[in-house]
C-alpha positions, 0 to 999 in steps of 0.5 A: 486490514487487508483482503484477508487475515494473513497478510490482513496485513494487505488491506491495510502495499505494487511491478511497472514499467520504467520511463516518461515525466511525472505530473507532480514532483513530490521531492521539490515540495518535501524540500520545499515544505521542510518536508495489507497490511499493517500487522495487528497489535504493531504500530504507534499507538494513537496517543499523539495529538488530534490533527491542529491543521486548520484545513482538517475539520470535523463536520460541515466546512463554513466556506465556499470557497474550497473544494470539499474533499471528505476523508472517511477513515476509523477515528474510534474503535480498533483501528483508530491508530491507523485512521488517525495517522491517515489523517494527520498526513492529510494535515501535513500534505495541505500545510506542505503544499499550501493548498489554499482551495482544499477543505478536507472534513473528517468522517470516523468510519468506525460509526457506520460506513454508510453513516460516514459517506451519506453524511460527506455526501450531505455536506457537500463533498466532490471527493471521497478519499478512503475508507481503509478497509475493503468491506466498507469500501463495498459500502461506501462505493455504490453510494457515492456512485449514486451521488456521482462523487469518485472514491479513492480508498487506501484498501488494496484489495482488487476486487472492490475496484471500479463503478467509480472507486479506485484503490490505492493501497499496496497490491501484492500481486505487483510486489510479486511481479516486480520481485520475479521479474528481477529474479529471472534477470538475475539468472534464476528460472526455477520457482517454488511458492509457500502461500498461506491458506485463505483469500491472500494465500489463493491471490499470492499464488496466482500472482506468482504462476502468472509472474514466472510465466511472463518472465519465462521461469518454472514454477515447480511446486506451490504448497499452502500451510496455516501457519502452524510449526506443524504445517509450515514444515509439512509444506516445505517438505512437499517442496522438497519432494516435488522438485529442486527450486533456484528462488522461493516466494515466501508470500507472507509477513517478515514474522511468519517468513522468519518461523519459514526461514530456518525449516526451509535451511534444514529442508532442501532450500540451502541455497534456494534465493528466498523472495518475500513481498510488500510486507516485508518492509515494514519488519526491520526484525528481518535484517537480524536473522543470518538465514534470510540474508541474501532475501530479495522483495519488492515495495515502495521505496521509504526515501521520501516516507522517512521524511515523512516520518521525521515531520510527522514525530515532531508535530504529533510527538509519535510515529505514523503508521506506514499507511499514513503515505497513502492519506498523504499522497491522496492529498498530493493527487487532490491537490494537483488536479485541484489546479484545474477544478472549479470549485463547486463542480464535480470531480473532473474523474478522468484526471485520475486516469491519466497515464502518466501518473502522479508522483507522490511519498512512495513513488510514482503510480498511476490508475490503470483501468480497473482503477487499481493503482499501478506503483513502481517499487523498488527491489531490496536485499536483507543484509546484516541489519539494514535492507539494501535497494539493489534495483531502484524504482523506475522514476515513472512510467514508458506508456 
């Protein structure tokens, strides 16, 4: 679920600048309330119960005295477990915030995605948020775009951004720019990268030459592989020709970085820093291999999301999917800019791009002008069997 299959774990996580207020402090409602890519085959299985909330509907809202906000995310098929996590966040972020002008109605993707928003269309509905994969993301945005209806999806692929659809998944070009950017201030200039072959591997790599480059950095060799035993090792081997490296990016999921890992130990990177992205916070497997210790990465913090996740176990009797923050904090950003939309108007879009942000499970982020979200992330270290932050998340953004 993501711009390709590597990390089709991205479709399915982003560096900024430190600074100003926020619009909306997500903590004070968690306490106040009690408070790509998702790798295939992983995840809680969709066994819980079907959201309860009574904002969360199926079909045409009765009333008229709420916004209607349409969620389009896969409630049947192969990625059902994802969708239906999304939407019970959705449930949890209404009941947390009390949100008493918002209706959001379900659309199951699964079925058609131009079935899923003609028929939010026809029912009314200001606000798109979804769908979760960039394809149907491609379909669903011209579509809205006619009706005049803006489209916050949870894809994080770039290149569907704009004409009134806004991405708000995690971008692994600014995991790479947050986790560069604290390598060179640590003192290391000399960078090697070890991107997959395809679309993610392609974007990895540019966001790694672009990264070291405003940090002031070399990078002095970059080598693609397909992920086989054989291949893996001929790349790290062209590493080592190529040149000596203080820091390697490993631009892959914490399964494919722990095959990586131990072939780059035995071949020139024995004291190589090794960096990841995004994906690694989701892969607890890391913090037990001794050959990653020391590892740097950068994402969103799971402060908040482990809040989250406790409320979440005791209403649904499971665990959500990590993407699950994303349905929430759409909710947290309808709801704040709720306070001032008429109800039965359109969509005031503009507030989306407010430049001081909003604040949400994972942290403060903003639209910039693309329409992709800008995320502050935090910088982690793999230690002997937990991550450890060791440079925190700004609280907001400078400008």
């Amino acid at each position: 679920m993501t711009e390709t299959d590597a990390p089709r774990q991205a479709d399915i996580w982003t560096a900024t600048k430190r600074g100003a207020r926020i619009l909306f402090a997500v903590s004070a409602l968690l306490v106040a309330a009690c408070q790509s890519i998702v790798p295939k085959g992983e995840g809680p299985k969709p066994t819980g119960p079907k959201p309860t909330g009574p904002e969360v509907t199926q079909g045409l809202p009765t009333d008229t005295e709420r916004h209607r906000v349409a969620l389009l995310v896969p409630m049947s098929g192969t990625n059902a477990g994802v969708g239906q996590s999304i939407a019970n966040a959705t449930t949890l972020a209404l009941l947390d915030t009390k949100a008493d002008k918002v209706r959001i109605t379900t659309y199951d993707t699964n079925l058609g995605a131009a079935a899923a928003v003609n028929k939010a269309l026809a029912d009314g509905n200001r606000l798109i948020l979804g769908p979760l994969l960039a394809d149907d993301a491609r379909v669903v945005g011209p579509i809205a775009a006619r009706a005049g209806v803006p489209v916050i999806s949870f894809s994080n692929d770039v290149s569907v951004a704009g004409k009134g659809v806004y991405i708000l998944g995690y971008n692994p070009n600014q995991s790479i720019d947050r986790v560069v950017g604290f390598a060179k201030e640590k003192g290391l200039s000399s960078f090697a990268g070890l991107v997959p072959k395809g679309v993610y591997g392609e974007r990895a790599g540019t966001a790694l030459l672009r990264a070291v480059e405003q940090a002031g950095g070399t990078v002095v060799s970059l080598q693609t592989f397909d992920r086989s035993a054989g291949s893996i090792t001929a790349a790290v081997k062209k590493l080592q020709a190529s040149s000596s490296y203080d820091a390697l990016l490993i631009a892959d999921s914490g399964r494919v970085a722990l095959q990586i890992a131990p072939v780059v130990r035995k071949n020139g990177g024995a004291n190589a820093r090794l960096l990841g992205t995004e994906l690694w916070n989701t892969d607890n497997a890391l913090s037990s291999s001794p050959v990653l210790r020391g590892a740097w990465f950068a994402s969103v913090s799971d402060g908040l999301y482990r809040q989250l996740a406790g409320k979440y176990r005791a209403r649904y009797g499971n665990a959500p999917f990590r993407l699950s923050a994303l349905g929430y904090d759409a909710v947290l950003l309808t709801v704040r800019i709720a306070r001032e939309w008429k109800v039965g108007t359109p969509f005031p879009a503009a507030r989306l791009r407010d430049s001081s942000g909003f604040a949400g499970i994972d942290g403060a982020f903003r639209f910039n002008r693309d329409g992709v979200a800008e995320r502050a992330l935090e910088v982690s270290e793999v230690g002997a069997g937990a991550f450890t932050v060791v440079d925190a998340a700004p609280r907001g953004f400078a400008d």
